[in-house]
C-alpha positions as CSV (number, residue, x, y, z in Angstrom):
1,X,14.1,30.6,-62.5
2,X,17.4,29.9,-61.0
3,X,16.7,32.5,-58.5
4,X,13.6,30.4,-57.3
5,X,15.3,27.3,-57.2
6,X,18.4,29.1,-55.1
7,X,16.0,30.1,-52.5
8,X,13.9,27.0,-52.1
9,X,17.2,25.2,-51.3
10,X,18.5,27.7,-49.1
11,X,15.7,27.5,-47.3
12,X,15.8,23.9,-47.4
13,X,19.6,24.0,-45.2
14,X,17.7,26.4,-42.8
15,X,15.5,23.4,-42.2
16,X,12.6,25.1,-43.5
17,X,10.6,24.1,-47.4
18,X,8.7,27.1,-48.7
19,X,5.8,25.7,-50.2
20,X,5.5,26.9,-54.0
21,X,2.0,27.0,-55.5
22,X,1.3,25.1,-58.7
23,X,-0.3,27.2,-61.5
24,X,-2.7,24.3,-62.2
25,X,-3.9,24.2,-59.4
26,X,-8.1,24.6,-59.1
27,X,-10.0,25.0,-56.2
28,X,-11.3,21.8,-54.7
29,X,-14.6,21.1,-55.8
30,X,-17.6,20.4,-53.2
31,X,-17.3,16.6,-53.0
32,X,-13.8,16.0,-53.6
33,X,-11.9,14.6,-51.4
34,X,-8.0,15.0,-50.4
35,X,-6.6,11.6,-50.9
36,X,-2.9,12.7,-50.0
37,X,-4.1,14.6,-47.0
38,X,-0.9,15.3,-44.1
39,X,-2.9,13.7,-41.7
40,X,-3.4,10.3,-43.8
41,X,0.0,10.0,-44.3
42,X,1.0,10.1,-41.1
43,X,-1.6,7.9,-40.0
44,X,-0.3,5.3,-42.6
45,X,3.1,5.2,-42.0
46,X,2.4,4.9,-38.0
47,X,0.4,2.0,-38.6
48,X,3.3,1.0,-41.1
49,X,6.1,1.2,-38.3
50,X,3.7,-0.8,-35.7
51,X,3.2,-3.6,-38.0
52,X,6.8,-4.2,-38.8
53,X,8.1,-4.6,-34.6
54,X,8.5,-8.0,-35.9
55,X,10.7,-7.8,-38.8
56,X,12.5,-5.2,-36.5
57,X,13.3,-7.6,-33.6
58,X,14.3,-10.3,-36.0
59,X,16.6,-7.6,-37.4
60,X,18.0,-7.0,-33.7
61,X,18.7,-10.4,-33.0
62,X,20.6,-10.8,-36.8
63,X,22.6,-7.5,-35.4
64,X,23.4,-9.1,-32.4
65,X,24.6,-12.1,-33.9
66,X,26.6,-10.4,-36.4
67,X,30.3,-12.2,-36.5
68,X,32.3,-9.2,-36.4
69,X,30.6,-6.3,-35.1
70,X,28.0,-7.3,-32.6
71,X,25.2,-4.5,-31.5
72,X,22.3,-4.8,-29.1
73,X,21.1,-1.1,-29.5
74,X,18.2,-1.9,-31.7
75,X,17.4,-5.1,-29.3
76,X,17.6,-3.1,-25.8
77,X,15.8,0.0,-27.5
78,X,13.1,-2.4,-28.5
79,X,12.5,-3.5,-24.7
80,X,12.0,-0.1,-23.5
81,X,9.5,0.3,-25.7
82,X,7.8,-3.0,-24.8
83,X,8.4,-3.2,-21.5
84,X,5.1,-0.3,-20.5
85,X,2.6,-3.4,-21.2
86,X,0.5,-3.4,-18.3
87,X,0.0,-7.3,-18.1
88,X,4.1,-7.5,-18.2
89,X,4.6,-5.1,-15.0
90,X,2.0,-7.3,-13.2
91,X,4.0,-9.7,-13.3
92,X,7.3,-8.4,-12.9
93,X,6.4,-7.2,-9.5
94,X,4.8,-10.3,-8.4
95,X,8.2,-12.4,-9.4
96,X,10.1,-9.3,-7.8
97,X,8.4,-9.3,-4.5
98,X,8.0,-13.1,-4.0
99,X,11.8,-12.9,-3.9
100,X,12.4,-9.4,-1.8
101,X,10.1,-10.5,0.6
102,X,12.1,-13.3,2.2
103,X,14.9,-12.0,4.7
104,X,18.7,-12.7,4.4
105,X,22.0,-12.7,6.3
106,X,25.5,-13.3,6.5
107,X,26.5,-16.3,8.0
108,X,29.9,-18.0,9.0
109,X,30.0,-21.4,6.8
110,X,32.5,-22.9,9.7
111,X,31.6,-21.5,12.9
112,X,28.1,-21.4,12.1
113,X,27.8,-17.9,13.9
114,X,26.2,-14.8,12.3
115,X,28.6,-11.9,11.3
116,X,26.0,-9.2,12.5
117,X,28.3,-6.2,11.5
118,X,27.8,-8.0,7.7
119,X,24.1,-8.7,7.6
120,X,24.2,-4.8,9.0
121,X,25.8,-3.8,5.6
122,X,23.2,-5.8,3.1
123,X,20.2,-4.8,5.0
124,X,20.6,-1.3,3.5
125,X,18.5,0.5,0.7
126,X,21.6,0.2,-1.8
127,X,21.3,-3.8,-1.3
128,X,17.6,-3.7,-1.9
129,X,18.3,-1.7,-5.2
130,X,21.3,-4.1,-6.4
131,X,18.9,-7.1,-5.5
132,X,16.4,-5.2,-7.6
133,X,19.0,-4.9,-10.9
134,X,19.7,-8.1,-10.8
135,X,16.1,-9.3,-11.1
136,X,16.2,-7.5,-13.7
137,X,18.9,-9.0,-15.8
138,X,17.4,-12.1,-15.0
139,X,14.2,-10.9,-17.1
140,X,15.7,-8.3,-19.4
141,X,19.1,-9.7,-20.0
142,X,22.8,-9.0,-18.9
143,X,23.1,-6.0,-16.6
144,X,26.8,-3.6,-16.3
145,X,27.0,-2.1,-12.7
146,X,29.8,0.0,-11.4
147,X,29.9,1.1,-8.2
148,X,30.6,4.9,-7.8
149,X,31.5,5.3,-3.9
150,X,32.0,3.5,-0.7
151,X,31.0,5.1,2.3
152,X,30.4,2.7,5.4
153,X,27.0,1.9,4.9
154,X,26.2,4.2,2.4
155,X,27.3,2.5,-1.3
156,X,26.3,4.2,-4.5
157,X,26.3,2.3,-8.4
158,X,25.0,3.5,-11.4
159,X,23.6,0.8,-14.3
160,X,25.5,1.1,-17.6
161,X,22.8,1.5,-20.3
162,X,22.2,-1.6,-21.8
163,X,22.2,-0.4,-25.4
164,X,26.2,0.5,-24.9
165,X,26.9,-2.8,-24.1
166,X,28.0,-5.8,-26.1
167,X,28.3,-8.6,-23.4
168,X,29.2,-11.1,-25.8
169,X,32.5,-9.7,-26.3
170,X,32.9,-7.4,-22.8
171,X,32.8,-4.3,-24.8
172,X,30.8,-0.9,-24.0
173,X,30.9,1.7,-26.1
174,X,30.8,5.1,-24.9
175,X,30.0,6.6,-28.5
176,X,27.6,4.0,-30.8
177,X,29.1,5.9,-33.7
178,X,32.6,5.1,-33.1
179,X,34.2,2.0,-32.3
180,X,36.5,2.5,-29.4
181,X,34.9,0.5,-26.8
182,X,35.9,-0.1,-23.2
183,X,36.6,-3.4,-22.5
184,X,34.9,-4.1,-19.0
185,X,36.5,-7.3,-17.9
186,X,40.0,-6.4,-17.5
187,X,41.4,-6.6,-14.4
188,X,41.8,-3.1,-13.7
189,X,37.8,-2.8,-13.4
190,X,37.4,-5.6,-11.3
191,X,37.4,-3.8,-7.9
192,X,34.9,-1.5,-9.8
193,X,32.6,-3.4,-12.1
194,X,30.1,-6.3,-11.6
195,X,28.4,-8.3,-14.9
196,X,24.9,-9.9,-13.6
197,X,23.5,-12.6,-15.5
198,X,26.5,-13.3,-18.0
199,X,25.0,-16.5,-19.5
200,X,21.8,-15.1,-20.7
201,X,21.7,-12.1,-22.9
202,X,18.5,-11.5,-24.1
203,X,17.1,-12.4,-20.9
204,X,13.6,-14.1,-20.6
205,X,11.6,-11.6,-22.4
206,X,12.7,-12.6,-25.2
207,X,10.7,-15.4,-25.3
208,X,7.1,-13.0,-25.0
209,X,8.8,-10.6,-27.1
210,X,6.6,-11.5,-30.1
211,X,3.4,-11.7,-28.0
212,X,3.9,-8.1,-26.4
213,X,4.0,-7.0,-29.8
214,X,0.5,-9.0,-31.2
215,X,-0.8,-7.6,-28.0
216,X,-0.1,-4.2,-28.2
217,X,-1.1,-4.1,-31.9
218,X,-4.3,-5.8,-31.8
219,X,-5.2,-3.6,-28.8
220,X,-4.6,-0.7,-31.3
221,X,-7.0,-2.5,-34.3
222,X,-9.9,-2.5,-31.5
223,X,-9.9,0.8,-30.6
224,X,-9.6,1.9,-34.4
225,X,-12.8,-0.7,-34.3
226,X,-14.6,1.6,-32.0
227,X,-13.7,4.7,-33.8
228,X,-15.7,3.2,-36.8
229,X,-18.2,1.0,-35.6
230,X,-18.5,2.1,-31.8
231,X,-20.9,4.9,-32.7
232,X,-23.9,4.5,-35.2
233,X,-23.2,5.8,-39.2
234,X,-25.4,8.9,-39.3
235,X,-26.1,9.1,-42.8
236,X,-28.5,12.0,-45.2
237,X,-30.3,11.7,-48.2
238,X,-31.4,15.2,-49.8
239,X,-33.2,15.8,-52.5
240,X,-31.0,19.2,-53.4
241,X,-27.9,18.7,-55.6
242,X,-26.9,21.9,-55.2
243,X,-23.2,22.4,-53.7
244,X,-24.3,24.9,-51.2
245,X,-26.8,22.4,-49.9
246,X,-24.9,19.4,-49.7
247,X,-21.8,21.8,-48.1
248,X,-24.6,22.8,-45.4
249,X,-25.7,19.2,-45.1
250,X,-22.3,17.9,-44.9
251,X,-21.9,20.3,-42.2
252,X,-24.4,19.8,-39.9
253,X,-24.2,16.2,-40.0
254,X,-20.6,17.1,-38.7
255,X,-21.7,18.8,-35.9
256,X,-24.8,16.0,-35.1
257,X,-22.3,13.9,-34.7
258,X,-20.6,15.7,-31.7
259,X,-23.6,17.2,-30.1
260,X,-26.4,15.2,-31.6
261,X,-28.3,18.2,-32.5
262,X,-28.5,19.3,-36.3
263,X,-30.8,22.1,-38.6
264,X,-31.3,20.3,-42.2
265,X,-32.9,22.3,-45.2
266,X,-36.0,20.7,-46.0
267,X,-36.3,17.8,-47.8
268,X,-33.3,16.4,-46.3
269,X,-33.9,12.9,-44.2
270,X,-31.7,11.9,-41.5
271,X,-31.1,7.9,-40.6
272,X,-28.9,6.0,-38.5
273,X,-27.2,3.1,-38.6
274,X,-26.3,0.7,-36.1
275,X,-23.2,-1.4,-36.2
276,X,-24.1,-5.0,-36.1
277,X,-20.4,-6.8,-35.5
278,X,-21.0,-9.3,-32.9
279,X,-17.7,-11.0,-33.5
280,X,-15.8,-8.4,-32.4
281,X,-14.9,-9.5,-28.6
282,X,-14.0,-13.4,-30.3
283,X,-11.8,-11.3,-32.5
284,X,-9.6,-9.2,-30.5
285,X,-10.3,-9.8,-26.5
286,X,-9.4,-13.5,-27.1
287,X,-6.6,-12.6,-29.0
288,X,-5.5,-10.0,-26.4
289,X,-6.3,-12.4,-22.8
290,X,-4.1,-15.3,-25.0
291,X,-0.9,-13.4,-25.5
292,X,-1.8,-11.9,-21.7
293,X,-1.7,-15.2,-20.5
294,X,1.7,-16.3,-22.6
295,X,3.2,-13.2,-21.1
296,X,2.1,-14.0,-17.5
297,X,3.1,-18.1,-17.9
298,X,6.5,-17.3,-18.8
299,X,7.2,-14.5,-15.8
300,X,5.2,-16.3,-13.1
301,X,4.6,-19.6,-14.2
302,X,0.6,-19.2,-14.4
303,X,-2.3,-16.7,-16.1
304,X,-4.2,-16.9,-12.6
305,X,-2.1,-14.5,-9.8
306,X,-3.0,-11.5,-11.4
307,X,-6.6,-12.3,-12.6
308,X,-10.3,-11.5,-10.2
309,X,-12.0,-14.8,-11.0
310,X,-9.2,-16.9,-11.0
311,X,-10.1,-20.2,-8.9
312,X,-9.1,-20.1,-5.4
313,X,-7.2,-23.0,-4.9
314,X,-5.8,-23.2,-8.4
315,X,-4.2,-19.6,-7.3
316,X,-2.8,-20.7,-4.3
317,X,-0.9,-23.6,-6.1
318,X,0.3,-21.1,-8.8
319,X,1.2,-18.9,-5.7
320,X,3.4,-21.7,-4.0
321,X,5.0,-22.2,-7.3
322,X,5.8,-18.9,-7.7
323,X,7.5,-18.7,-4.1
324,X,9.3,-22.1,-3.7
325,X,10.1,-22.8,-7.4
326,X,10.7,-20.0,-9.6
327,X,11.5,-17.4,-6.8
328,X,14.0,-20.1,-5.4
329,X,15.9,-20.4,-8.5
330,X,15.7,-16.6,-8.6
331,X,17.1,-16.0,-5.3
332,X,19.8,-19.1,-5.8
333,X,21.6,-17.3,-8.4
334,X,21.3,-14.1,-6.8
335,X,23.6,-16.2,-4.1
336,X,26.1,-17.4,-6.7
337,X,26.2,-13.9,-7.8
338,X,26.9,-11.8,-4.3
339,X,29.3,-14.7,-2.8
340,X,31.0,-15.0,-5.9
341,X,31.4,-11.7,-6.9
342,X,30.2,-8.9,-4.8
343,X,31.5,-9.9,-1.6
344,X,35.2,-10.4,-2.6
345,X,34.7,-7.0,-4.3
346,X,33.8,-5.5,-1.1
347,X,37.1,-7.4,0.5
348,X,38.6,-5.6,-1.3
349,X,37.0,-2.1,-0.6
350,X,37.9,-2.5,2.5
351,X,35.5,-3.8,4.6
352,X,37.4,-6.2,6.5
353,X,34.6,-7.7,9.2
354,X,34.0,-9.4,6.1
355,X,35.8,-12.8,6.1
356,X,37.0,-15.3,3.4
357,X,34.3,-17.7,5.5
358,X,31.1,-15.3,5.1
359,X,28.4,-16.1,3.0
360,X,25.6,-14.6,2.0
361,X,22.2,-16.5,2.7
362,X,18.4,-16.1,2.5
363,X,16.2,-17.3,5.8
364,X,13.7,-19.3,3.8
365,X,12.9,-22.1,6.3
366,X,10.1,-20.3,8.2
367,X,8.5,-19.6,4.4
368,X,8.3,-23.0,3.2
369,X,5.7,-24.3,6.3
370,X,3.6,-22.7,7.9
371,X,4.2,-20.9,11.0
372,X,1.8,-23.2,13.5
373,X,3.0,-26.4,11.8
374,X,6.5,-25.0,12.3
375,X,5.8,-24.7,16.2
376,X,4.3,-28.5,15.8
377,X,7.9,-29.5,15.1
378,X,9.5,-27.5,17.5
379,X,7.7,-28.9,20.4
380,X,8.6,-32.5,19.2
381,X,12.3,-31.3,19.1
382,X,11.8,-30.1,23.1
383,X,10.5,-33.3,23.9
384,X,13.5,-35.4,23.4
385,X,16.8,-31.9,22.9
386,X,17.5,-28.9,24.9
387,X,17.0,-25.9,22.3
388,X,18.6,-22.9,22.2
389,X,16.4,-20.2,24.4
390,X,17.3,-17.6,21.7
391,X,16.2,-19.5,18.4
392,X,13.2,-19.7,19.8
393,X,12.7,-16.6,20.6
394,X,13.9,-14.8,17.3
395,X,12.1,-17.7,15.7
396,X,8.9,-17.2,17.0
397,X,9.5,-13.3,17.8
398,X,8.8,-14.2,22.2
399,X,10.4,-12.1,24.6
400,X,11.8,-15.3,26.3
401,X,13.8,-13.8,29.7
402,X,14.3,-17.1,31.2
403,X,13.2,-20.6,32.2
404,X,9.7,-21.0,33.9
405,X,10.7,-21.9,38.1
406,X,8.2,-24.7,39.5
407,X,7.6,-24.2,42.9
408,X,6.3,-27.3,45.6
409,X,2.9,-25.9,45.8
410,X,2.3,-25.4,42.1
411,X,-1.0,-26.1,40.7
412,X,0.0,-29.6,39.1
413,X,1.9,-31.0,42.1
414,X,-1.4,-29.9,44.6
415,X,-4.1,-31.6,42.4
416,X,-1.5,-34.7,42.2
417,X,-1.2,-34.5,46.1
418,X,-5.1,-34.4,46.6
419,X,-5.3,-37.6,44.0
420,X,-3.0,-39.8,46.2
421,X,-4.4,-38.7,49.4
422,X,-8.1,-40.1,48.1
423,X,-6.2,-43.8,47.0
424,X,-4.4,-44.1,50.4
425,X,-6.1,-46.6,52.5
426,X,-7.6,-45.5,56.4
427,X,-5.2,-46.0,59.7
428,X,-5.6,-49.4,62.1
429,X,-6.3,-47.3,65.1
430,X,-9.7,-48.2,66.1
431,X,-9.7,-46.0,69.3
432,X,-8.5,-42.8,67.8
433,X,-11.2,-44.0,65.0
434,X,-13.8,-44.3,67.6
435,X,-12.9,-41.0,69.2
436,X,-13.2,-39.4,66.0
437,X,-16.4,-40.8,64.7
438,X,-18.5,-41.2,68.5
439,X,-22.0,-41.7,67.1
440,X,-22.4,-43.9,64.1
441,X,-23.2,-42.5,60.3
442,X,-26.6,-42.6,58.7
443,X,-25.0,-44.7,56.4
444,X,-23.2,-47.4,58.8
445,X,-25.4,-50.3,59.0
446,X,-25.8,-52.4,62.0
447,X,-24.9,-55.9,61.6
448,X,-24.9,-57.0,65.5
449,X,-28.5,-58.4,65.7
């Protein structure tokens, strides 16, 4: 006996559990089932783990929270596994691209000029990726970038992983077992590191958290709906009680249910039943389009961007919101952000055609009207002010070489000419009028008699 045992729990350090047999045990009878069956348990305890997302993000907000020994691991770990909703990256990239759309320079705040050599250095892929991090900490919550290399134009950073971090205290932690920690703020990382979005942790989506979850689980309950009730219950009533018979029986039904073919012994009657559950889409589509519609108001301010029979011109006000309200505020603290922090830390990279005076600025007048109106208000302006020849060019993207030359014989001035020549009266000079006109017109009348 102790021999047995030593072996099982040898084999139990090797990882492995040798299965021993129980001398009890009888042969399953036809018509038993297996109530602990493998694949039931692991079928319950999935549906276990889905159901309790709930308590578990309640649990990562409590561990973030916690006095002493703040973690967001179990928070951050949470959004990765949320964040593959489809509904969510909709609307992600229609908040991303109504803010990456819209062009951007560097500017001079006294002289007013553009630092060309600066805007040159933004407009690079590695911008466009930064700019893209820091959309996301708007959404997700505070983001850690370090930059890696500076190489002209070429700058490289890397995203510290979110579940390291501890923003409320500064801290990352290499190891999540141990508890030596880097603290991220201190001077020496300055030149280095950049926090974006310090003021808001958990970041927007933690307000859908809860309906991500409800959607993704109800989603799951419908398709184990049309597991069951999708197809018709094919059901047999035999008049045999033999074990052999109801074994075959059992079997073919089996296999009618994948091909829809089936040999029965006789006396064996086949029916099927239809599933009659018309509640089904009020059940779980409703419930699924209202936490789709929670998810979209809080990213994009509306339900109706990313949906086909959404109402034409309730889109396009959902669409102007989304552009010159929320994408504003996006792209304002993006500017807080760069002139505050990543501009200095580029000072101090050395890149020097940087000045204390630069700023970082998005061209968003042309966006908020539209582009004939624009011209509209442009010509009033030349009506009254000399404008620059090369705003309006790069304004309204015209090759402008120079000013239009009016020559004496130009159109205008000829049919203006021909005008006052048909108001100005006829000469005194009867004889040269006589000479010219000897005989008298058909139209002169004779007034002598």
């Amino acid at each position: 006996m102790r021999k047995n045992t030593n072996k099982i729990l040898n084999n139990r350090n090797r990882g492995v559990i040798t299965p021993v047999a129980k001398t009890d045990t009888q042969p399953l009878k036809s018509g038993k089932r297996n109530a602990d069956s493998i694949i039931m348990q692991v079928a319950k305890a999935y549906k276990d783990r889905s159901r309790k997302e709930i308590q578990s993000w309640r649990m990562s907000l409590m561990g973030i929270d916690h006095i002493e020994t703040p973690r967001y691991t179990r928070y951050f770990d949470l959004q990765d596994d949320l964040v593959t909703d489809g509904t969510y990256k909709t609307q992600v990239l229609l908040r991303k691209s109504a803010t990456l759309s819209v062009d951007f320079q560097i500017r001079n705040r006294k002289t007013g000029e553009i630092n060309e050599l600066g805007s040159e250095l933004f407009q690079q892929k590695w911008f466009y990726k930064y700019l893209n991090v820091e959309l996301d900490s708007i959404i997700l919550g505070t983001r850690i970038i370090e930059f890696l290399e500076f190489n002209g134009h070429s700058i490289k950073f890397a995203i510290v992983p979110p579940r390291n971090t501890v923003p409320n205290q500064k801290r990352i932690y290499p190891d999540l077992g141990k508890d030596k920690f880097i603290q991220y703020d201190d001077p020496i990382y300055k030149p280095w590191v950049i926090e974006l979005n310090p003021d808001n942790h958990l970041g927007l989506i933690n307000d859908i958290i809860p309906n991500l979850i409800w959607k993704r689980n109800v989603a799951q309950s419908w398709a184990e709906f049309c597991e069951k009730f999708g197809m018709p219950l094919i059901s047999a009533t035999t008049n045999n009680n033999n074990s052999t018979h109801i074994d075959n029986v059992e079997k073919q039904l089996l296999a009618l249910a994948e091909a829809s073919v089936g040999v029965f012994p006789e006396g064996t009657t086949i029916k099927f039943d239809e599933a009659n559950r018309t509640d089904a889409y009020n059940v779980y589509s409703k419930f699924i389009e209202h936490n789709s519609n929670e998810i979209s108001g809080v990213l994009v301010g509306s339900n109706t961007l990313g949906q086909d029979a959404a109402n034409r011109s309730q889109t396009e006000v959902h669409e102007r919101s989304l552009d010159y309200k929320i994408s504003q505020a996006d792209r304002r603290d993006i500017t807080f952000t760069v002139n505050d922090e990543l501009i200095p830390l580029l000072k101090m990279q050395g890149y020097n055609y940087l000045s204390d005076d630069d700023v970082f600025e998005w061209i968003e007048s042309k966006e908020e009207i539209d582009l004939v109106q624009y011209w509209n208000i442009a010509q009033g302006i030349m009506q009254n002010y000399e404008v620059e020849q090369d705003w309006i060019s790069e304004t309204f993207n015209i090759p402008i070489v120079g000013k239009k030359q009016f020559t004496p014989q130009s159109q205008s001035e000829i049919q203006q000419a021909l005008f006052k020549a048909l108001l100005t009266p006829p000469l005194d000079d009867t004889t040269k009028q006589k000479d010219s006109h000897p005989t008298a017109q058909p139209w002169q009348k004779d007034y002598s008699s």
